[in-house]
N, C-alpha and C positions, 0 to 999 in steps of 0.2 A: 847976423847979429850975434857976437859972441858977448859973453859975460861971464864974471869970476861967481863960480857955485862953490859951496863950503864941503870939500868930501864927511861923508859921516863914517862912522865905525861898523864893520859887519861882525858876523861871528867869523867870517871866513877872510883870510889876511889878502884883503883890497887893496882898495886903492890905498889907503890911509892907513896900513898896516903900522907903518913905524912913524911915532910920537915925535919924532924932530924934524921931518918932511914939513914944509908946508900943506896944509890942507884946502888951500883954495887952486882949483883947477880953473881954466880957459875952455868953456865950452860953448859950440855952438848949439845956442835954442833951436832955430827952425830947426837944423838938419835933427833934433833931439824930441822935436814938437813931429816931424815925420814921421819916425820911428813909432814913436806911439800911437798916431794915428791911423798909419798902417796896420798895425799890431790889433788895433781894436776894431779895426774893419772887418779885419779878416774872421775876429772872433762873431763880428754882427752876420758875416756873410754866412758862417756854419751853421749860427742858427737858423737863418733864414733855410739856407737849403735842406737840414734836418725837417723844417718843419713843412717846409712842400713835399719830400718823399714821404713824409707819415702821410701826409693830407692824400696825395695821391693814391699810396696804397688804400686808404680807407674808402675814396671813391672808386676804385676798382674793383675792391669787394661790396660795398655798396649794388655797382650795377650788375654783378653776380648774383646776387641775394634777387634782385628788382626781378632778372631775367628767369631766375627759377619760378616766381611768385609769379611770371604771366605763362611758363609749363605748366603749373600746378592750376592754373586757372581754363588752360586750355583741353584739360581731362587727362593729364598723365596722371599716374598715380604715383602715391608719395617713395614706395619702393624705388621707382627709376628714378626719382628727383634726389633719393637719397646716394644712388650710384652714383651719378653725374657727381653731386658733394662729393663725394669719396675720390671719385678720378681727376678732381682739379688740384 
């Protein structure tokens, strides 16, 4: 599906740099409606994945913490719970 779009003015000399050109271009939407959709995916997908390696890591330290809390309950004492902390 192509259609005439009206170029606009940038600071940076575009499409529409010089004043006696015509300003209406021949573009296609889908393939322009793609691009951006792609574009915005990709940005959905980073977040998503940032936000399972936080989560992740916070469950890992999570069953870290769980796992000293049943040493300390099993009669270690907090000196060697405190090494273990320090060597991981």
């Amino acid at each position: 599906m192509n259609s005439l779009v009206k170029c606009t003015g940038t600071k940076f000399n575009g499409l529409n740099s010089n004043e006696g050109t015509n300003s209406l271009m021949n573009v296609d939407l889908d393939k322009w409606r793609a691009i951006d959709y792609n574009e915005r995916l990709k940005k959905e997908l980073k977040i998503l994945v940032d936000y399972l390696k936080r989560e992740n890591e916070l469950k890992s330290k999570r069953s870290e913490v769980k796992d000293l809390f049943k040493l300390g309950k099993c009669g270690l004492f907090m000196d060697k719970i405190h090494r273990l902390l320090r060597d991981l």
